[in-house]
C-alpha positions as CSV (number, residue, x, y, z in Angstrom):
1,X,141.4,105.1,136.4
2,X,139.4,103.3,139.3
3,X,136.4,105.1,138.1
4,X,136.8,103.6,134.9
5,X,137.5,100.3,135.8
6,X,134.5,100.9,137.9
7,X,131.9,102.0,134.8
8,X,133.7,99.1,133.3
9,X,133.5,96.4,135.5
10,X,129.7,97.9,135.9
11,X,129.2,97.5,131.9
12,X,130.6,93.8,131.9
13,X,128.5,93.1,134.9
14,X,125.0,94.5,132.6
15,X,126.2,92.7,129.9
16,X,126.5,89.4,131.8
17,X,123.0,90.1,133.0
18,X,121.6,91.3,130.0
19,X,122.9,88.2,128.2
20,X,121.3,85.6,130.9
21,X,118.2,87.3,130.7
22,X,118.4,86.6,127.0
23,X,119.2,83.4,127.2
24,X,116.5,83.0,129.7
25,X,113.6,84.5,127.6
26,X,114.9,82.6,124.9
27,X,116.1,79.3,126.6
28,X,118.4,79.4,124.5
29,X,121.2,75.8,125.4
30,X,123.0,74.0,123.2
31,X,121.9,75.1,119.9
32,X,118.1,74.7,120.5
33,X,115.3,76.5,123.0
34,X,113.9,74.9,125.9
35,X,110.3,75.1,123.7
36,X,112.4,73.1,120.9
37,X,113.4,70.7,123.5
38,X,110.1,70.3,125.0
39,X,108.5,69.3,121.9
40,X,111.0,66.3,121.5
41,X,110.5,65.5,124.7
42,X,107.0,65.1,124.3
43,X,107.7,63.0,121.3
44,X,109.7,60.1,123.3
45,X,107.3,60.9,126.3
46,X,104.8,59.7,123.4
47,X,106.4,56.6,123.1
48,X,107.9,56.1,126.5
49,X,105.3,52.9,127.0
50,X,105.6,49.3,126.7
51,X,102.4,49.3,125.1
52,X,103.6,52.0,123.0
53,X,106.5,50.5,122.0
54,X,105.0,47.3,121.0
55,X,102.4,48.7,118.5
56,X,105.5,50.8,117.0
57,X,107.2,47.4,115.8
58,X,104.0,45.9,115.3
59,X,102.9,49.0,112.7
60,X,106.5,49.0,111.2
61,X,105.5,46.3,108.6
62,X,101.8,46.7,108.3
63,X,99.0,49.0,108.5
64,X,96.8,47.2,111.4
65,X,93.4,47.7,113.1
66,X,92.7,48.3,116.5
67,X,91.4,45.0,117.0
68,X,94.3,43.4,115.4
69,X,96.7,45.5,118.0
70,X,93.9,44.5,120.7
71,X,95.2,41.0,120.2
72,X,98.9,41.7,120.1
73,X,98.7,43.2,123.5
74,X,95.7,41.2,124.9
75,X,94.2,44.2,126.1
76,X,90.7,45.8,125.7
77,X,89.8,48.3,123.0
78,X,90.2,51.4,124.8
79,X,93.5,50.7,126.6
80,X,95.0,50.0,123.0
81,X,92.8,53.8,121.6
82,X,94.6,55.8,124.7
83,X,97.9,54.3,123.4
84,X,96.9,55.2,120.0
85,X,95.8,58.6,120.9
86,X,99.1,58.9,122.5
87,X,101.0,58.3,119.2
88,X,98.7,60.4,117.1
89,X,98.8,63.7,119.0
90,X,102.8,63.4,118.8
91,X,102.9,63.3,115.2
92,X,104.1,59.6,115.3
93,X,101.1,57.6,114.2
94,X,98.1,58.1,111.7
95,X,95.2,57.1,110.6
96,X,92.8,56.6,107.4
97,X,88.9,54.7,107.6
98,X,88.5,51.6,105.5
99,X,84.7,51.2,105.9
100,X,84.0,50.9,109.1
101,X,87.4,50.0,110.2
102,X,89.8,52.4,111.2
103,X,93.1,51.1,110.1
104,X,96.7,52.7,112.0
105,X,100.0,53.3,110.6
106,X,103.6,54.9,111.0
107,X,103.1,58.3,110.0
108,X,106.7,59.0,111.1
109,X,108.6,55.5,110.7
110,X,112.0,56.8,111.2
111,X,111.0,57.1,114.9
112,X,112.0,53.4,114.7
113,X,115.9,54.8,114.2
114,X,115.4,56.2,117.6
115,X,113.6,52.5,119.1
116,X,116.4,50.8,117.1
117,X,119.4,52.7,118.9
118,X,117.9,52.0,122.8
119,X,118.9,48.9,121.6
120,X,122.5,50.0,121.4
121,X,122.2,51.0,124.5
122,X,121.0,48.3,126.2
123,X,124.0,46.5,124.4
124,X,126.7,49.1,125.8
125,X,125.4,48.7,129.2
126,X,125.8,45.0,129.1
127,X,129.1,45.0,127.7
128,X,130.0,47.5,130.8
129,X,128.5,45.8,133.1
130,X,130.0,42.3,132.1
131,X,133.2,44.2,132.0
132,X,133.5,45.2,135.3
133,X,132.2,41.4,136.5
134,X,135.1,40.4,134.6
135,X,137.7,42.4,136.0
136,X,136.9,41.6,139.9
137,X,138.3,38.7,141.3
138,X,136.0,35.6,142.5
139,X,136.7,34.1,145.7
């Protein structure tokens, strides 16, 4: 009997391993792999900019030229074409030539949902925040 419980305890113990190896090769948490997580990470690392975030709302309305966005952000040409490069290579803005103008746009505009809702949270930190002010006591 402690032979068996031996073999087993020896079987759950392979299991257990063979298991977080799998998960491990596979990155397997929460429902998605790490590779899945990386690339949405690399989408809000795309837009993790001031700069970025500005020529998001200012795109969400119109199509615009780099020297209109140039403007918006007072900034010279090739700050505003990193930015932009940025945005392309995540998927989240495109392009299309118009002459000699190349002229941007949302290529992914519900990536505002996700600008709209750090809004919310912006708002649920002040309510906390004013919250606990509220509840101490001024001298």
């Amino acid at each position: 009997m402690i032979g068996s419980r031996r073999a087993g305890s020896f079987q759950s113990l392979e299991f257990f391993r063979l298991t977080l190896a799998y998960m491990h090769n596979h990155a397997y948490i929460a429902g998605m792999t790490t590779k899945e997580a990386a690339a949405r990470a690399a989408i809000l690392k795309a837009v993790a900019h001031p700069a970025r975030i500005i020529l998001l709302e200012a795109l969400k309305d119109d199509e615009l030229c780099v020297n209109d966005l140039c403007e918006l952000l007072d900034v010279d040409q090739s700050v505003v074409s990193r930015h932009l490069a940025q945005l392309k290579r995540a998927g989240i803005v495109s392009e299309r030539r118009e002459g000699v103008k190349i002229i941007h746009r949302l290529a992914c505009p519900c990536i505002l949902q996700a600008l709209e809702c750090t809004v919310g949270v912006m708002k649920s930190e002040l309510r906390q925040k004013n919250a606990a002010l509220g509840g101490r006591k001024r001298k």
